[in-house]
C-alpha positions as CSV (number, residue, x, y, z in Angstrom):
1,X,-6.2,25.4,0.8
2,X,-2.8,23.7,1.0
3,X,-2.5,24.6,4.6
4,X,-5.6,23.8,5.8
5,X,-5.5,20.0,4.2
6,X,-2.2,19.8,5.6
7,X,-3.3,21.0,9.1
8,X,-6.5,18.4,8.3
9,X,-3.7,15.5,7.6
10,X,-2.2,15.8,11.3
11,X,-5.1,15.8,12.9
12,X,-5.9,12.0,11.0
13,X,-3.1,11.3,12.3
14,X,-4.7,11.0,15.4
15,X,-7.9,11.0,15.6
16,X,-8.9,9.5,12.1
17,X,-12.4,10.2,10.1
18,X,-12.4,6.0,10.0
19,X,-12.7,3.5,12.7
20,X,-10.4,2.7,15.5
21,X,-9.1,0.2,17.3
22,X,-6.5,0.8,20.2
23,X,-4.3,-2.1,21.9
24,X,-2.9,-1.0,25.6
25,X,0.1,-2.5,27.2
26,X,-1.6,-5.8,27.6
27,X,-1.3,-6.3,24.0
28,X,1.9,-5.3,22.5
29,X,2.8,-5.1,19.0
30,X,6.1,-7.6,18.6
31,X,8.3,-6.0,15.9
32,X,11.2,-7.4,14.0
33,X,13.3,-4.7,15.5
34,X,13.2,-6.3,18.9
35,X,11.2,-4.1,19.9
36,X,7.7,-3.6,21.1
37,X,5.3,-1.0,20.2
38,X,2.6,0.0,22.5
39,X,0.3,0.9,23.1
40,X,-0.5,1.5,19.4
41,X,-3.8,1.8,17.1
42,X,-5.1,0.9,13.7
43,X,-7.2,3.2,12.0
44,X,-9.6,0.8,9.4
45,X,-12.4,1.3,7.0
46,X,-15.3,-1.7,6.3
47,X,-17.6,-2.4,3.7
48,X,-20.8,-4.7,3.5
49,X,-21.7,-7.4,6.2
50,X,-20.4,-10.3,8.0
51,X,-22.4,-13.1,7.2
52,X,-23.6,-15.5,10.1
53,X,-20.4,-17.7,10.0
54,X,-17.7,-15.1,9.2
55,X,-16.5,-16.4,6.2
56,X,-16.8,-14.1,3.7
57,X,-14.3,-11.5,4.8
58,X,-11.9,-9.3,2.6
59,X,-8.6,-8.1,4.0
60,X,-7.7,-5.3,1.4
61,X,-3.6,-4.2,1.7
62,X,-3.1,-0.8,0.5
63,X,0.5,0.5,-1.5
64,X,2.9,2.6,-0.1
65,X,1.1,6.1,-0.2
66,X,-2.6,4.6,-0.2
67,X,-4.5,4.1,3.3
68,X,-7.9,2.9,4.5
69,X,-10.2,5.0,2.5
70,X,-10.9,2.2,-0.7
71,X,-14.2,2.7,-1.6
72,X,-15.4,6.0,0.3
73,X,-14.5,9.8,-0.4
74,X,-11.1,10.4,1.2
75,X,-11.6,13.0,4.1
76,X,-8.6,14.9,3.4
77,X,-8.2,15.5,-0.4
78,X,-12.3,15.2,-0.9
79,X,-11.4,13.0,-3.9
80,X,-13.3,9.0,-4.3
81,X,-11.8,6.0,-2.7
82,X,-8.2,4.9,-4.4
83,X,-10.1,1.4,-5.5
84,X,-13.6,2.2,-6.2
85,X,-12.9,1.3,-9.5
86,X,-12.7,-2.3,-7.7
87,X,-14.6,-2.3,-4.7
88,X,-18.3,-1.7,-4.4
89,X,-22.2,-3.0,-5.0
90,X,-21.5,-5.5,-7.8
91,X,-18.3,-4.7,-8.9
92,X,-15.4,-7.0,-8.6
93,X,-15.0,-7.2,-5.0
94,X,-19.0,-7.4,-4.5
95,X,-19.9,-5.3,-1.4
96,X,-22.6,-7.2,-1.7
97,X,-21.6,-10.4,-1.3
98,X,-18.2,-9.3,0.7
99,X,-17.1,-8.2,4.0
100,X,-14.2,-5.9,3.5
101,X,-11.6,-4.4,5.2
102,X,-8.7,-2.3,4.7
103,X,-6.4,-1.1,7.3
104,X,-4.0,2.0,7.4
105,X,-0.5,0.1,8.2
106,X,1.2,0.8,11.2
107,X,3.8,3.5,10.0
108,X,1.6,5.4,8.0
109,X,0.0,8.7,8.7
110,X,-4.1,8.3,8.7
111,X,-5.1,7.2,11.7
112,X,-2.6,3.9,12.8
113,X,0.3,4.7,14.8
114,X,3.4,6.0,13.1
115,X,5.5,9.0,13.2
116,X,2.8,11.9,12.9
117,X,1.3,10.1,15.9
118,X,1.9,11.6,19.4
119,X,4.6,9.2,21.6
120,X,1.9,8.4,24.9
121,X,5.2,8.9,26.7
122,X,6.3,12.7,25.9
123,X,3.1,14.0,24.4
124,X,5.0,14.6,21.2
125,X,4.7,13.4,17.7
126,X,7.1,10.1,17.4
127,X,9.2,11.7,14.9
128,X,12.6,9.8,14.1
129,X,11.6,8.2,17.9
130,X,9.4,5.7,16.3
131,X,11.4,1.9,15.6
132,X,11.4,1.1,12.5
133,X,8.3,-0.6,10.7
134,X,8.7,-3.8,8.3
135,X,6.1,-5.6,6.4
136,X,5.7,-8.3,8.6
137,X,5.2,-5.9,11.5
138,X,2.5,-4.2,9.3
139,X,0.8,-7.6,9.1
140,X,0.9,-8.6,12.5
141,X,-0.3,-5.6,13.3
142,X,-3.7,-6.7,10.8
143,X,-3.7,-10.3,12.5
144,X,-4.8,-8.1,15.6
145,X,-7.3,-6.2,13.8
146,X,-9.3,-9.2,11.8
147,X,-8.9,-11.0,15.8
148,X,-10.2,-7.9,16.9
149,X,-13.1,-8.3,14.9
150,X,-13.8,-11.9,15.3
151,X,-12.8,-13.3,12.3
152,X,-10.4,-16.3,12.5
153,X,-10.2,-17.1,8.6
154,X,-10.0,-14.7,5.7
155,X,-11.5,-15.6,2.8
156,X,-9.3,-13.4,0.9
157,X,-6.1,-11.1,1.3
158,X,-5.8,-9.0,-1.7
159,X,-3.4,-5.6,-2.8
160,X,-1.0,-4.7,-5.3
161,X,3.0,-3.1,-4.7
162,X,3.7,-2.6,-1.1
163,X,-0.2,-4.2,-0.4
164,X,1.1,-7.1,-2.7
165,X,3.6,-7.6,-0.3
166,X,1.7,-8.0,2.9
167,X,-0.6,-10.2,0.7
168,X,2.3,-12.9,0.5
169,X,3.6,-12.1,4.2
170,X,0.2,-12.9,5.4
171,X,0.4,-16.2,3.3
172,X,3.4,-17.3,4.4
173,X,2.9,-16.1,8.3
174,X,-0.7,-17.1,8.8
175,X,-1.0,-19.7,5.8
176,X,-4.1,-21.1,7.9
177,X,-5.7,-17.9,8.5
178,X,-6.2,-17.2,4.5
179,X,-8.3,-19.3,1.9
180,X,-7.5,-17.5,-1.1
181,X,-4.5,-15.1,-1.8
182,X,-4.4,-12.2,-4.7
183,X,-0.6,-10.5,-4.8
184,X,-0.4,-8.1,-8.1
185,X,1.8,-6.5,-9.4
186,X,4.8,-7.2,-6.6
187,X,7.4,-8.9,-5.8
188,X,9.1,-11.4,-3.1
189,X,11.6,-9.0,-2.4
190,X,12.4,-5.5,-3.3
191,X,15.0,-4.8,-5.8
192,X,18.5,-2.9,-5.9
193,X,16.4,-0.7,-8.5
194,X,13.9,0.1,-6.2
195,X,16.1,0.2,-3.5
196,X,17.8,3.1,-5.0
197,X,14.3,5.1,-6.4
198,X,13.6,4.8,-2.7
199,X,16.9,6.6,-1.6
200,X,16.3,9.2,-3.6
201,X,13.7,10.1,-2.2
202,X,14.5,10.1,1.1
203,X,17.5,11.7,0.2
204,X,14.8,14.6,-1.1
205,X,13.2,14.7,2.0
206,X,15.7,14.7,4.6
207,X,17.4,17.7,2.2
208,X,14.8,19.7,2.6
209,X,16.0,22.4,5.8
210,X,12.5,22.2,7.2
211,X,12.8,18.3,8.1
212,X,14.5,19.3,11.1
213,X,16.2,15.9,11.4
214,X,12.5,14.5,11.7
215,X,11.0,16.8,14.4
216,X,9.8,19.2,11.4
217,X,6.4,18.5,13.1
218,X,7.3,19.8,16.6
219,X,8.9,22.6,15.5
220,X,5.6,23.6,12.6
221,X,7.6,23.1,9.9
222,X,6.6,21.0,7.1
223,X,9.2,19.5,4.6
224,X,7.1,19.8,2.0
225,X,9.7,20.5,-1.5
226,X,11.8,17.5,-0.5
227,X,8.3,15.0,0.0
228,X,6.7,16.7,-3.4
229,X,10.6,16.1,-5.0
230,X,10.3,12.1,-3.5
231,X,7.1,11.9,-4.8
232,X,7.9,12.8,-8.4
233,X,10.4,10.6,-8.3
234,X,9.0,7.8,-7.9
235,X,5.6,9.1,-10.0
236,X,8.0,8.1,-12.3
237,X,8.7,4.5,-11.6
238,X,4.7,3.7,-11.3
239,X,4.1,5.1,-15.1
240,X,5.7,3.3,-18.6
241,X,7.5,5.0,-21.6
242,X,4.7,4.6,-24.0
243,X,2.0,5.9,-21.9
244,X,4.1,8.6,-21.0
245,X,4.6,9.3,-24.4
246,X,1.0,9.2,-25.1
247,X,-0.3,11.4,-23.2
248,X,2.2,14.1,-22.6
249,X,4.6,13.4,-25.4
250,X,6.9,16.5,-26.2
251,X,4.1,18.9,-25.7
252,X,4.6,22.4,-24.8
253,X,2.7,23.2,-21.4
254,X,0.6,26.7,-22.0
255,X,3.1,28.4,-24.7
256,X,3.7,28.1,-28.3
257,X,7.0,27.6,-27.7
258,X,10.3,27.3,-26.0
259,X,10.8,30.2,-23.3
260,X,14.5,29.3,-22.7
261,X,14.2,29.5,-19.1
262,X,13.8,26.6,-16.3
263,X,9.8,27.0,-15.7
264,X,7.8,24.2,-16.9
265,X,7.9,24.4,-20.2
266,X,6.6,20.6,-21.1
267,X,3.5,18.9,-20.1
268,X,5.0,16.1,-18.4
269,X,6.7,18.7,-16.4
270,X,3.7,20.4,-15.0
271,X,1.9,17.4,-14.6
272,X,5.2,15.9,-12.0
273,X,4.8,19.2,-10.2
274,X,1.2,19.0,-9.8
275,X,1.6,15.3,-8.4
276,X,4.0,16.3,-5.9
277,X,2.7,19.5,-4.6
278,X,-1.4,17.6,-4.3
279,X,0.9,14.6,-2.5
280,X,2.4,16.4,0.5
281,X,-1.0,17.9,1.3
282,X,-2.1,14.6,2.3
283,X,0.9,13.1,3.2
284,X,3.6,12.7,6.0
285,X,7.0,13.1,5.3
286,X,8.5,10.9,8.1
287,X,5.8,8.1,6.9
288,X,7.5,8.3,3.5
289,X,10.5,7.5,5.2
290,X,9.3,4.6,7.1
291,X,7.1,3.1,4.9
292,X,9.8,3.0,2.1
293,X,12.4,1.5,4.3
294,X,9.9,-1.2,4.8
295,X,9.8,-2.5,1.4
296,X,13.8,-2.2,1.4
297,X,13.9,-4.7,4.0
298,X,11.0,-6.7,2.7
299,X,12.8,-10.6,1.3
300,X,10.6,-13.3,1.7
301,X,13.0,-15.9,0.9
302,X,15.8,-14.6,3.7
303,X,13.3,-15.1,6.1
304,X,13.0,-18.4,5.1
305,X,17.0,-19.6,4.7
306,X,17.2,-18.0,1.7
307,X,14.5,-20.4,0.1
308,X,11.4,-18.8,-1.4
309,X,9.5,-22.4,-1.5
310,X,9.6,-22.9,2.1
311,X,7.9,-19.8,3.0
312,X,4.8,-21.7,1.3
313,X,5.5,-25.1,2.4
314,X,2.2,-26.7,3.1
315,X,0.0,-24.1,2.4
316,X,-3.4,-24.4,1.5
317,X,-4.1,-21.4,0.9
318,X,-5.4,-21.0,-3.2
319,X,-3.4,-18.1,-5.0
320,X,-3.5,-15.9,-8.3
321,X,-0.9,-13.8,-9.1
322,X,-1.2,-10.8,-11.3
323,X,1.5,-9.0,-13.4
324,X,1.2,-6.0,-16.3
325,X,3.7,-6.3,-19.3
326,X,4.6,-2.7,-18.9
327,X,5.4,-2.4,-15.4
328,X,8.8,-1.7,-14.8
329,X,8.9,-1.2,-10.9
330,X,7.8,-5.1,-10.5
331,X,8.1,-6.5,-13.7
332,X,6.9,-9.9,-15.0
333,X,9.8,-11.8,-13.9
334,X,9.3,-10.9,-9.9
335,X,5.5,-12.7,-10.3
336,X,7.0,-16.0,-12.3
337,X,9.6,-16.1,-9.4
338,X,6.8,-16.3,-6.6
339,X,4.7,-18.7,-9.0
340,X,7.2,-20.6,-9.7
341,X,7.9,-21.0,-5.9
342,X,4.5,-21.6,-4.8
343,X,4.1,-24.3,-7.9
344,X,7.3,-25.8,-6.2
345,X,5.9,-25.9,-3.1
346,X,2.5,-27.7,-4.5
347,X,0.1,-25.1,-4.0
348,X,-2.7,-24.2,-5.9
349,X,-2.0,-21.0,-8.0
350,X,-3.4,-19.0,-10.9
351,X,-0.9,-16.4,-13.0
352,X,-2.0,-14.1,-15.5
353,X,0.0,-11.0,-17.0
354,X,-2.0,-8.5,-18.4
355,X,-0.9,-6.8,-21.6
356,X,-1.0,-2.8,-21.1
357,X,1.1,-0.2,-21.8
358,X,-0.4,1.7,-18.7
359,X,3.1,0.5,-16.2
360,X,3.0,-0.1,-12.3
361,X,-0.1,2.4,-11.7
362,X,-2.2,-0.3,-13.9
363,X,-3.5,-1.7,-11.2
364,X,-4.9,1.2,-9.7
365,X,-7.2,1.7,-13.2
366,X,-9.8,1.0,-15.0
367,X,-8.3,-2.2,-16.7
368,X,-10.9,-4.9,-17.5
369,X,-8.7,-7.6,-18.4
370,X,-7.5,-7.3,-14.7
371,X,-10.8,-7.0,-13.4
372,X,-12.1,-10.3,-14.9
373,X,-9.5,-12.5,-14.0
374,X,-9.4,-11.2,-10.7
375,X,-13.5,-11.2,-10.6
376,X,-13.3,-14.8,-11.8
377,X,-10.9,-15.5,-9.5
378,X,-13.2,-15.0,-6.8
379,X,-16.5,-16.0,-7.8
380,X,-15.0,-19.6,-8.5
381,X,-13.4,-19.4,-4.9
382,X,-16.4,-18.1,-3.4
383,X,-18.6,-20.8,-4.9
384,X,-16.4,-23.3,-3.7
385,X,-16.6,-22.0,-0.3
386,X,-20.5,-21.9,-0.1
387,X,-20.3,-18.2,-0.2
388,X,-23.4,-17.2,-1.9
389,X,-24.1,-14.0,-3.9
C-alpha cells in the first residue's frame, strides 16, 4: 500500500485529481529570487458558486503540509478534506453562500509546480534545480489564479500557520484586492525557534542516503526515514504538553510493561511513528525542504524597512486575528504584535484568543469557540457587503 500511494503522490505531482491552470512564457511568475519561473501551473480545488457580481469569493491558504483538497476526500490518502470541519453546506464558511478556493502553493507537491514537477527544459523532475519559493511568491502566484478566474476582489483570504502567512502577504501586497482578512494562529515573521524545528528537519531529510542530494526522484529512490523523522519533529511543535499528556500520558504501547529495549514501548512513541510513516506516503521530500525555507524567510516587517505598520498603511481591508492559549509554535504574543500593528496603522481589526489546551493543531479541529468567532466574523462582513445567504 505504501508504495503504491507514494507512486499515486508523483503522479499529482503532475497531473493532479484537481483543477488546473497553466501560465506559458507570456506570463511569468516574478520571484523574489530574481528569478522567473515559467512556465508554471497551480493545481486548485472550488467550492459553491460565483454569484452574478463576483463578490462573494473565498481564497482558502493551506499550512505547510496541507494542499488543495479542503473540503473533498483527498485522492491520495482516501481520507476527508483537511477543513471539512470548516468548510461546507452551512458550516462556517457556507458553501452555500461562498465561492471558495484553495490553491496548492507553488513549491508544493499536488499538482502546482515545485520540485516533484518535471523541468519543461530536461524532462526531469526539478529537484534541487527549482529557485527557491517564498511566501510572497506563493501569493503572487494566487493573484494569477483568482485573475485567472475573473475575480478582481476577494471577499475574504483566510488560513492558519504557513496559510496564516500568505493571508497577511496578501493584505499587505494586494490591500485592495481583499475586503476582509482572517490570519490564525501565525505570525509576522517566523521565529529563531521555528527556525531551528525547521533545520532539523531538513537536517533529517537530507541525512537520509536515499536523498541523493535532491535527485532521490530520478534515481527511484525515496527519502522516506529522514521526511517521516522531519515530520515527527515538528508533530511535535503543532501539539501542547497537556494534551499530550492527556491522551498518551506515560502509557505503555501493547505491553504490560517495560521491555528494556529501544522498540516503542510508549504510546506517544507509536503514535510519532505512525505520523511520520502515513506522512511521507503523501508527501515530497524536496517540498518539505522548500516549503519550510519559505516560512524561514517569511518577515513582514523587513519587507517594509523594518516597520510592521507600514505594510498596512492605508488598508481597508477589515481583519480578525485568531490565536489559541496553548500554541507554542505561534504563540499569543506573535497575533498582539500584528494587531497591534494593524491598530497602529488604523485599520479595522478583530482579536480573539481562544482558550484550549489542544496547541498549534487547534485550528485544524473541531473547536467551537473558533468556529463562532470566525463564523461571526463573516456573517457580519457578509451582511455588510450585501452578500446574502
Amino acid at each position: 500500500m505504501t508504495r503504491s500511494r507514494v507512486a499515486k503522490a508523483r503522479d499529482e505531482a503532475n497531473e493532479p485529481s484537481s483543477q488546473v491552470v497553466r501560465f506559458g512564457p507570456d506570463k511569468p511568475l516574478k520571484l523574489a529570487a530574481g528569478l522567473t519561473l515559467s512556465p508554471f501551473q497551480t493545481a486548485y480545488q472550488t467550492y459553491g458558486s460565483l454569484n452574478d457580481d463576483r463578490s462573494n469569493a473565498i481564497l482558502i491558504c493551506h499550512a505547510l503540509t496541507g494542499d488543495q483538497h479542503v473540503a473533498n476526500t483527498h485522492p491520495v490518502t482516501g481520507k476527508p478534506g483537511w477543513w471539512e470541519a470548516l468548510v461546507g453546506p452551512g458550516r462556517v464558511i457556507d458553501t452555500d453562500r461562498f465561492f471558495v478556493i484553495c490553491a496548492n502553493v507553488i513549491g508544493s507537491c499536488l499538482g502546482s509546480t515545485g520540485p516533484a514537477s518535471l523541468n519543461p527544459e530536461t524532462g526531469e523532475p526539478y529537484g534541487l534545480n527549482l529557485p527557491v519559493i517564498t511566501i510572497k511568491d506563493m501569493v503572487r502566484a494566487q493573484a494569477m489564479l483568482v485573475d485567472h478566474l475573473g475575480i478582481e476582489r476577494l471577499f475574504s483570504v483566510i488560513g492558519g500557520s504557513m496559510g496564516g502567512m500568505q493571508v497577511l502577504e496578501w493584505a499587505a501586497s494586494f490591500p485592495d484586492r481583499v475586503l476582509t482578512a482572517v490570519p490564525v494562529a501565525t505570525g509576522a515573521r517566523h521565529t529563531a525557534q521555528n527556525i531551528a524545528f525547521h533545520e532539523v528537519g531538513r537536517q533529517a531529510v537530507m541525512a537520509d542516503p536515499d536523498w541523493h542530494g535532491g535527485a532521490y526522484l530520478k534515481s527511484g529512490k525515496h527519502p522516506g526515514k529522514g521526511l517521516a523523522v522531519a515530520r515527527m519533529a515538528a508533530h511535535i511543535t503543532y501539539l501542547s504538553e497537556p494534551a499530550l499528556h492527556r491522551k498518551f500520558g506515560r502509557n505503555l504501547q501493547d505491553r504490560e510493561q517495560l521491555t528494556f529495549g529501544f522498540d516503542a514501548e510508549f504510546q506517544i512513541e507509536s503514535y510519532l511513528r505512525h505520523q511520520g510513516i502515513t506522512f511521507v506516503d503523501r508527501f515530497d521530500a524536496n517540498s518539505y525542504l522548500y516549503l519550510t525555507r519559505a516560512m524561514d524567510y517569511f518577515d513582514l516587517a523587513a519587507e517594509h524597512d523594518g516597520h510592521l505598520t507600514r505594510a498596512f498603511t492605508g488598508t481597508k481591508t477589515r481583519f480578525c486575528v485568531v490565536s489559541f492559549t496553548s500554541d507554542w509554535l505561534f504563540p499569543t504574543e506573535e497575533s498582539r504584535m500584528v494587531v497591534h500593528a494593524l491598530n497602529a496603522a488604523g485599520a479595522s481589526v478583530s482579536f480573539v484568543e481562544i482558550e484550549t489546551d489542544r496547541g498549534h493543531d487547534a485550528f485544524l479541529l473541531d473547536e467551537p469557540e473558533f468556529h463562532a468567532a470566525v463564523g461571526g466574523f463573516l456573517k457580519s462582513a457578509a451582511r455588510n457587503a450585501g452578500i446574502s445567504s
